[in-house]
C-alpha positions in Angstrom: 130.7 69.2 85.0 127.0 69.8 84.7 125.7 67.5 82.2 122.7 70.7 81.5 124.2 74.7 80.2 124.1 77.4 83.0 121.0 78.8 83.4 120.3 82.2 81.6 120.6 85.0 84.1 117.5 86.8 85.5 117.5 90.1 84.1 117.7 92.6 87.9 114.8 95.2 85.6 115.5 99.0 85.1 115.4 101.3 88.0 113.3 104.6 86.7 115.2 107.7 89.0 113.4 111.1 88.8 116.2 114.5 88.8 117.0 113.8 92.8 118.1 110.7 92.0 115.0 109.0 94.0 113.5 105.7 92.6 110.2 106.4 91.0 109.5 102.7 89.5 111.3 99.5 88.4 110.7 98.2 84.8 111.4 94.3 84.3 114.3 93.3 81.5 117.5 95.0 80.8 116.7 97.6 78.6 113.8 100.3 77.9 113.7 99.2 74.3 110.1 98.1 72.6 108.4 98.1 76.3 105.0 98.3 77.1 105.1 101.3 79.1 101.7 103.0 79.1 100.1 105.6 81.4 103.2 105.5 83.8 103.4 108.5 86.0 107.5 109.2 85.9 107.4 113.0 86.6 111.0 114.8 86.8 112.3 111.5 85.6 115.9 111.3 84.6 116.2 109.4 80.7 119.5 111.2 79.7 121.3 109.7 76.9 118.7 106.6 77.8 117.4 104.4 74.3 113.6 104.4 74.8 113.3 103.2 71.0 110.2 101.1 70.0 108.3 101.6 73.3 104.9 102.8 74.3 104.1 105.5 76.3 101.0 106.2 75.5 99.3 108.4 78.0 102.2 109.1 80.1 103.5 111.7 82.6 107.1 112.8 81.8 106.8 116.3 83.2 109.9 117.9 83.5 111.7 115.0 82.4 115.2 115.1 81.8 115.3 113.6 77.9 118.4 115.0 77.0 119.9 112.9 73.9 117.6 109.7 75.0 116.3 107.7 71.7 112.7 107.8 71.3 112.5 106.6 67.2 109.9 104.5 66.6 107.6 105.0 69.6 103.9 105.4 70.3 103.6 109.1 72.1 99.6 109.2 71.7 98.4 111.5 74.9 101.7 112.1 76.3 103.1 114.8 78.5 106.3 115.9 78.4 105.5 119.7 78.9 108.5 121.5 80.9 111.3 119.0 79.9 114.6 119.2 78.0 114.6 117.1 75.0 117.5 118.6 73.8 119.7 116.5 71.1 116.7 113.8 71.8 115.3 111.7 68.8 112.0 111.1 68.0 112.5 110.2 64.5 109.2 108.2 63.2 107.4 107.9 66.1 103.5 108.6 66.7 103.0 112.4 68.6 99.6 112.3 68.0 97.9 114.1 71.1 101.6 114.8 72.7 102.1 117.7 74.8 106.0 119.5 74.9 104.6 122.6 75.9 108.0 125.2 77.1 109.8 121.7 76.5 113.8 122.3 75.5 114.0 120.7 72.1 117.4 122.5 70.6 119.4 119.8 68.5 116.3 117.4 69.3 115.5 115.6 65.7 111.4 115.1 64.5 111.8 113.4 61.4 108.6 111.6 59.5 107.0 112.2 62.9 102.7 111.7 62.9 101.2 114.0 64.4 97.5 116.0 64.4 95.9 119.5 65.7 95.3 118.4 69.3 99.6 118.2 69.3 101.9 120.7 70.9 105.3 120.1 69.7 107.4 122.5 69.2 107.8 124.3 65.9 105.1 122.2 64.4 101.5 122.5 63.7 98.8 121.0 61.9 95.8 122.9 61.2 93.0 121.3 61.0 90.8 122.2 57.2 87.7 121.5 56.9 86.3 121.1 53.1 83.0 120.8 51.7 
């Protein structure tokens, strides 16, 4: 017997796939949760039923990403684009869209609540206009 614990295992990091199932990037840890994932370019990528929840992706690419039912609560969205995806059933429940393009994204079933967002955003079904008074 060891007289020191096992060492903790070395997390292998996230493999990011795009739709044809080809590796687009590698992300260190177990999980996408509260990550640090600014201005990646993950077009076409494949985050079905993934928990993105707490990260940033400030100034991503997810165009024509596959979003379907992923978590995205609680995450910093400032200047990204997810034009062309399906987001259907996805959450984006109290996360910053300020700037965040989902132009002809699919958002059926896809949930927006307490969401902050400001004229320069294209989400779906929702607009801010911006009034001016003297």
């Amino acid at each position: 017997m060891w007289p020191f614990s096992k060492p903790k295992p070395i997390p292998p990091g996230v493999i990011i796939r795009n739709r044809l199932g080809e590796e687009i990037d590698r992300v260190e840890g177990w999980t996408l949760e509260h990550k640090d994932l600014r201005l990646r370019n993950w077009p076409h990528v494949d985050l079905n039923g993934v928990s993105l929840s707490g990260s940033d992706l400030s100034g991503s690419n997810l165009l024509g990403a596959n979003l379907s039912r992923a978590s995205l609560r609680n995450c910093q969205l400032v200047g990204c684009e997810i034009s062309y995806a399906n987001a259907s059933d996805a959450r984006f429940d109290s996360s910053d869209m300020r700037g965040c393009l989902m132009w002809r994204t699919e958002t059926h079933g896809a949930s927006f609540e307490d969401i902050l967002i400001d004229e320069t955003s294209d989400i779906p079904k929702r607009k801010v206009c911006r009034c001016d008074t003297p």
